[in-house]
N, CA, C and O atoms as a DFTB+ gen file, in Angstrom:
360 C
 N C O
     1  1      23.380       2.373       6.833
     2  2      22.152       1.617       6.961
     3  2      20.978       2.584       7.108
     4  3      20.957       3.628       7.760
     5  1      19.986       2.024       6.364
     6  2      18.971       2.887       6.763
     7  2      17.608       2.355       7.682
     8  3      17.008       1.290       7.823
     9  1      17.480       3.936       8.286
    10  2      16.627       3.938       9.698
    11  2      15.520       3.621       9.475
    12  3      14.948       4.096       8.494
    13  1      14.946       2.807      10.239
    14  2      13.383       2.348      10.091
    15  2      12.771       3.286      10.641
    16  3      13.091       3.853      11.686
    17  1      11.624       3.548       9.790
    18  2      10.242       4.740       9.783
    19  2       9.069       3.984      10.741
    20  3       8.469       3.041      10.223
    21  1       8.840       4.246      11.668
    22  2       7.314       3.393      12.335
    23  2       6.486       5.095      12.841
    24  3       6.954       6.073      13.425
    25  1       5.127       4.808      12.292
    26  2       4.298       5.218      12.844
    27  2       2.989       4.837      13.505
    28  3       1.992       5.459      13.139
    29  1       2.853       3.857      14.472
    30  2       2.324       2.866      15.156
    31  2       0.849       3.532      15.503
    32  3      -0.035       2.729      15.802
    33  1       0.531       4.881      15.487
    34  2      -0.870       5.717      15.641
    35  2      -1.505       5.450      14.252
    36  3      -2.673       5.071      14.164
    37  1      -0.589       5.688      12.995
    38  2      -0.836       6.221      11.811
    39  2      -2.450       5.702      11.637
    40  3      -3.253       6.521      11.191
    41  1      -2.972       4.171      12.037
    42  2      -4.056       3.432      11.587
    43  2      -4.740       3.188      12.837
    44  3      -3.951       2.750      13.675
    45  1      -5.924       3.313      13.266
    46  2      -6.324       2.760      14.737
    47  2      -6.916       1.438      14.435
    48  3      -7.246       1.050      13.315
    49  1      -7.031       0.681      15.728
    50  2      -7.794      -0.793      15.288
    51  2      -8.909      -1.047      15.010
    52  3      -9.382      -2.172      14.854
    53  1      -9.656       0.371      14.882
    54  2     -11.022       0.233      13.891
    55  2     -10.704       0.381      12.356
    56  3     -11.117      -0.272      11.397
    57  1      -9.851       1.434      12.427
    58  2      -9.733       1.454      10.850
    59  2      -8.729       0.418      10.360
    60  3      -8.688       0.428       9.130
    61  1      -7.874      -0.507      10.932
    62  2      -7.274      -1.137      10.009
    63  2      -8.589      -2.411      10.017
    64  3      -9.003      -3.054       9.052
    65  1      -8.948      -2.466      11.188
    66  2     -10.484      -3.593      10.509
    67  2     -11.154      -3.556       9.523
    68  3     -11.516      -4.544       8.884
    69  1     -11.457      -2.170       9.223
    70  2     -12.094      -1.862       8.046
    71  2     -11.992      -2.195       6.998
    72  3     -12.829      -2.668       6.230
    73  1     -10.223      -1.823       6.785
    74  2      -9.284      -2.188       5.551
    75  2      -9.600      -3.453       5.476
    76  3     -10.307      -3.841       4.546
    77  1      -9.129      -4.325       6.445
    78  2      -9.048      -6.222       6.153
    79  2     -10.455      -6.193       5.802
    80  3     -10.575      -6.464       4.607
    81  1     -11.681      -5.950       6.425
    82  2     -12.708      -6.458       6.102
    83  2     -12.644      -6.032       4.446
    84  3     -12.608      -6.970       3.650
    85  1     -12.629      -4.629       3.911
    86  2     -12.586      -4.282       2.917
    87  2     -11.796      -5.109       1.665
    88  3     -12.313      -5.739       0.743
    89  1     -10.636      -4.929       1.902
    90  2      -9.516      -5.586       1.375
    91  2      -9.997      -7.312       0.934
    92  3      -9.924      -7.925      -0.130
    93  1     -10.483      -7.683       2.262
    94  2     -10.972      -9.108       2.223
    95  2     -12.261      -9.726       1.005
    96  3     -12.304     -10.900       0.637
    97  1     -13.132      -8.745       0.579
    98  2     -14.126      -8.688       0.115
    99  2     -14.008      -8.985      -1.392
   100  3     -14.490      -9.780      -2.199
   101  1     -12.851      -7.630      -1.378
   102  2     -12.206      -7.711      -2.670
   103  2     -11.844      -8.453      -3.573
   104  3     -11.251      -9.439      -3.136
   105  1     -11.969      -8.407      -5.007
   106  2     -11.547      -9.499      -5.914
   107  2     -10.033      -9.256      -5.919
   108  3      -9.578      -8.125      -6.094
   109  1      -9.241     -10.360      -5.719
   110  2      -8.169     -10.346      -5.914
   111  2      -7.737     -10.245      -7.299
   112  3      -8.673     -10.167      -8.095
   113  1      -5.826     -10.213      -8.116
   114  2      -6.219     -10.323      -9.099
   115  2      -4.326     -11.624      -8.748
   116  3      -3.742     -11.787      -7.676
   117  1      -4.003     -12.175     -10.017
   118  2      -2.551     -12.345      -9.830
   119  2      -1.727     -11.984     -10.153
   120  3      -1.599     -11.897     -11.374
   121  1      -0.113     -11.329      -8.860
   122  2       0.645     -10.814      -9.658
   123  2       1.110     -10.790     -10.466
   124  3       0.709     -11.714     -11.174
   125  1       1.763     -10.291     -10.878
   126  2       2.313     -10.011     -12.348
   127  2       4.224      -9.276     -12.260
   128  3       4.561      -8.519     -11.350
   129  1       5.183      -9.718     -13.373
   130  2       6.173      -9.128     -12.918
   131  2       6.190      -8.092     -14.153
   132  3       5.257      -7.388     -14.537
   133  1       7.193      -8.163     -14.553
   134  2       7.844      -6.749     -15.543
   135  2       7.570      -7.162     -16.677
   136  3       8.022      -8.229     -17.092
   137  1       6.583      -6.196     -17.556
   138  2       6.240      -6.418     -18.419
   139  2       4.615      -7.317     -18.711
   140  3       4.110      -7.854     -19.697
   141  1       4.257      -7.146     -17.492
   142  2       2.807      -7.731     -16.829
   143  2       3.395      -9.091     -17.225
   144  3       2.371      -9.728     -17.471
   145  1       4.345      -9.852     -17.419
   146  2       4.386     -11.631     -17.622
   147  2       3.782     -12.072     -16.074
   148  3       3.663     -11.382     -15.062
   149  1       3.501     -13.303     -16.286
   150  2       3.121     -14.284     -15.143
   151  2       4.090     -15.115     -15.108
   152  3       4.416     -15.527     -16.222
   153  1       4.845     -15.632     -13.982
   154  2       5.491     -17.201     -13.701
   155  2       5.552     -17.423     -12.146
   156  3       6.431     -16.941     -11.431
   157  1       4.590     -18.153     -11.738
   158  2       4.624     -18.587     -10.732
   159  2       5.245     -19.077      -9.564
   160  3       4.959     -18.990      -8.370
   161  1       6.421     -19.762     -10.361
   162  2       7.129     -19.789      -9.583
   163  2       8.669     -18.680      -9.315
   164  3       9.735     -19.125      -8.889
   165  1       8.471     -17.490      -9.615
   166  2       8.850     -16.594      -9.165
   167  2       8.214     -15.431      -8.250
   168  3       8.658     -14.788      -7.300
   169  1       6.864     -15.434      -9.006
   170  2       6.116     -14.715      -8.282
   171  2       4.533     -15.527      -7.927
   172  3       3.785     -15.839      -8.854
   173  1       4.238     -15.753      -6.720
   174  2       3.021     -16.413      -6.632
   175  2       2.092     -15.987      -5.641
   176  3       1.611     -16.605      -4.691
   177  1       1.879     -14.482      -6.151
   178  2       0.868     -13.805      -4.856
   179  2       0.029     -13.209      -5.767
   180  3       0.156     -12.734      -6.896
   181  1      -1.057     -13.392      -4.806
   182  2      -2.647     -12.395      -4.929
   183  2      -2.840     -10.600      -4.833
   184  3      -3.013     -10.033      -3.754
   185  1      -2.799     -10.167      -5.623
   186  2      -3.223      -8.393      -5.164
   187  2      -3.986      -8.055      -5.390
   188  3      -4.628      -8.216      -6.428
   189  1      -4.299      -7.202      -4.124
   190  2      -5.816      -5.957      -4.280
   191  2      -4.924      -4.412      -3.958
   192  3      -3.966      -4.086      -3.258
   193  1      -6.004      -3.625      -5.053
   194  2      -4.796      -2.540      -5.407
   195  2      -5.668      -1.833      -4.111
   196  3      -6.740      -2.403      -3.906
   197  1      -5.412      -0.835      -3.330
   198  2      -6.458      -0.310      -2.287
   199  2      -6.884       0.937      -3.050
   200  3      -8.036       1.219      -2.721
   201  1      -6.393       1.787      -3.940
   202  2      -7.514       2.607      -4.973
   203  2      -8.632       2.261      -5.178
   204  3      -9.614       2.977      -4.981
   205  1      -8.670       0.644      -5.780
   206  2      -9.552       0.282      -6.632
   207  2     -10.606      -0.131      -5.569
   208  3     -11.693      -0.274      -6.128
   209  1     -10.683      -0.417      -3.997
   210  2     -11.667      -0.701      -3.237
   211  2     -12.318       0.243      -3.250
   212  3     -11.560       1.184      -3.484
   213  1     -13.691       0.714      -3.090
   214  2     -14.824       1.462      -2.838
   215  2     -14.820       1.829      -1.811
   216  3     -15.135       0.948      -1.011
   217  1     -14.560       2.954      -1.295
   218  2     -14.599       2.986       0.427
   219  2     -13.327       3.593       1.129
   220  3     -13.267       4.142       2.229
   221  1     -12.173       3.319       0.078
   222  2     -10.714       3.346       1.041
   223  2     -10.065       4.260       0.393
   224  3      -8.887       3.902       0.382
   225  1     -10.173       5.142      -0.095
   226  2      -9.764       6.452      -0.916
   227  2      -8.747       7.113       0.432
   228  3      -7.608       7.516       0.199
   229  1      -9.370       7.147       1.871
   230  2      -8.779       7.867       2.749
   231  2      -7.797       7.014       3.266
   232  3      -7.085       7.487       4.151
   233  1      -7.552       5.567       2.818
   234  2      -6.206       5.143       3.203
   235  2      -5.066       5.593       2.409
   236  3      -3.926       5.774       2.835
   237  1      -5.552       5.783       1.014
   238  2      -4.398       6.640       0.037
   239  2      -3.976       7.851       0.588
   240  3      -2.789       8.172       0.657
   241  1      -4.986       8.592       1.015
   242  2      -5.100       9.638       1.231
   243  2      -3.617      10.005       2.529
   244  3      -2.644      10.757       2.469
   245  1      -4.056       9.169       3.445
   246  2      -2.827       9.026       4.523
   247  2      -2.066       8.017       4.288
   248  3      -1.156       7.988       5.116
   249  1      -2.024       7.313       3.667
   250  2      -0.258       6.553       2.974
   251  2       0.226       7.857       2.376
   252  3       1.451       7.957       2.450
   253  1      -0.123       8.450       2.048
   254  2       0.515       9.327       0.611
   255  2       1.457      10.528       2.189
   256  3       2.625      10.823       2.444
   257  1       0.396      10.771       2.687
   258  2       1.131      12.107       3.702
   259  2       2.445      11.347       5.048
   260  3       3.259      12.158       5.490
   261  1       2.534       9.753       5.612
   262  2       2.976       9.187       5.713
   263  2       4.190       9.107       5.093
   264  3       5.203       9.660       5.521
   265  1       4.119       8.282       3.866
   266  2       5.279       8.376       2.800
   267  2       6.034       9.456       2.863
   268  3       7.228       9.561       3.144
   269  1       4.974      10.530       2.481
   270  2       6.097      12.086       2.214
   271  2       6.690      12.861       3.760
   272  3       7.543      13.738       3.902
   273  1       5.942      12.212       4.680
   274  2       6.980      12.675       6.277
   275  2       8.158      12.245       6.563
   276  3       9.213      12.813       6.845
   277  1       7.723      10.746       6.412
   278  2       9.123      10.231       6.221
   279  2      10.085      10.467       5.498
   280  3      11.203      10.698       5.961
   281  1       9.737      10.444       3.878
   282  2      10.664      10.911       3.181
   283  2      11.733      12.100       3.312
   284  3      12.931      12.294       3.104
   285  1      10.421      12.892       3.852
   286  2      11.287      14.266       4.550
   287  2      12.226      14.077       5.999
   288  3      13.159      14.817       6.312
   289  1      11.719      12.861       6.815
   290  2      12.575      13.253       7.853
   291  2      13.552      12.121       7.640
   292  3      14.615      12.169       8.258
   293  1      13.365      11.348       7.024
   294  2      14.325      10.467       6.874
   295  2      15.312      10.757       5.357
   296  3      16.397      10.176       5.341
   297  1      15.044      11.403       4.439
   298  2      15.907      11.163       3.319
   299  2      16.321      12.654       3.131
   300  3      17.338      12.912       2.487
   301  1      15.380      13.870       3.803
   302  2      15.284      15.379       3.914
   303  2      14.835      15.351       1.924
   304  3      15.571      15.857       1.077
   305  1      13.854      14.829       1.694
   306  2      13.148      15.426       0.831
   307  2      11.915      15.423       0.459
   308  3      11.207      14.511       0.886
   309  1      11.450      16.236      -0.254
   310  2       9.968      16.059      -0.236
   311  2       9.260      15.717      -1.622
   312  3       9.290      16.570      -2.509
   313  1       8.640      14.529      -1.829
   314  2       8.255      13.950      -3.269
   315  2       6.831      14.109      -3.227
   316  3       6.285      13.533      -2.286
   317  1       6.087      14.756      -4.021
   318  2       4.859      14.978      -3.947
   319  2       3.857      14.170      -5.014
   320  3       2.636      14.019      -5.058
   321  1       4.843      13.774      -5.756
   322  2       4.300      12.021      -6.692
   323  2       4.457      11.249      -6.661
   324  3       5.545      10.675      -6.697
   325  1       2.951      10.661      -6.537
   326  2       2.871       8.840      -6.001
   327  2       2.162       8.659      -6.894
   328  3       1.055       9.167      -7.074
   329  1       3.170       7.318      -8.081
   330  2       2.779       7.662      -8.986
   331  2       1.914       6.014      -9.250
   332  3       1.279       5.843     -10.291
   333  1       1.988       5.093      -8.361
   334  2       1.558       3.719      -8.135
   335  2       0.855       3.903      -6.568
   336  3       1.278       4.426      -5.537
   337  1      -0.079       3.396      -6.822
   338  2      -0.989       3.088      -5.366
   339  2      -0.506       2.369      -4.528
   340  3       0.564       1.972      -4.991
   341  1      -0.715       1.840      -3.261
   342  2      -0.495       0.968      -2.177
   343  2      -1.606      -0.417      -3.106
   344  3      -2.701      -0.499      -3.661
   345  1      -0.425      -1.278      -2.776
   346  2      -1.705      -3.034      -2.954
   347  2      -1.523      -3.964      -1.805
   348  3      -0.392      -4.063      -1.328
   349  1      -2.280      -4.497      -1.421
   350  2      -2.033      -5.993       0.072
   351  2      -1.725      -7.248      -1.211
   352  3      -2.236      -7.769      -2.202
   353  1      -1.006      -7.255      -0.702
   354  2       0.009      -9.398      -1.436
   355  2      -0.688      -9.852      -0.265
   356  3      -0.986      -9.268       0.777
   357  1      -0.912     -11.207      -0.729
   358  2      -1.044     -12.234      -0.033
   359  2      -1.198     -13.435      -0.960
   360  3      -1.342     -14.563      -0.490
């Protein structure tokens, strides 16, 4: 089984406000599965990619160093391509 990763500092409660407010602002778009098709009733959520917000470059910035700690302490390796951004579903 594998071990759950928490880093509960990683975001403080100003900056994840930021994000929601940010995030919130945002045009959503609808998901999409393989092959960009749509069907709703498999998939029926809203995404905002967090690249594409104005402002939040430094949440990539620390998802990306996040990701690769863990990776290292949990899988012992180190992947230095992220090759898809973080998005919020809802």
């Amino acid at each position: 089984m594998i071990a759950l990763y928490s880093k509960p500092e990683a975001f403080s409660a100003g900056e994840c406000e930021r994000i929601i407010t940010a995030i919130t602002a945002a045009p959503s778009k609808d998901a999409m599965l393989v092959d960009q098709t749509k069907d709703q009733s498999v998939r029926s959520a809203k995404l905002v990619w967090v690249d594409d917000v104005d402002g939040l470059g430094w949440v990539m910035d620390r998802l990306i160093e996040i990701v690769r700690k863990s990776n290292i302490e949990q899988f012992d390796f180190d992947l230095r391509e992220f090759a898809e951004s973080p998005q919020v579903a809802s």
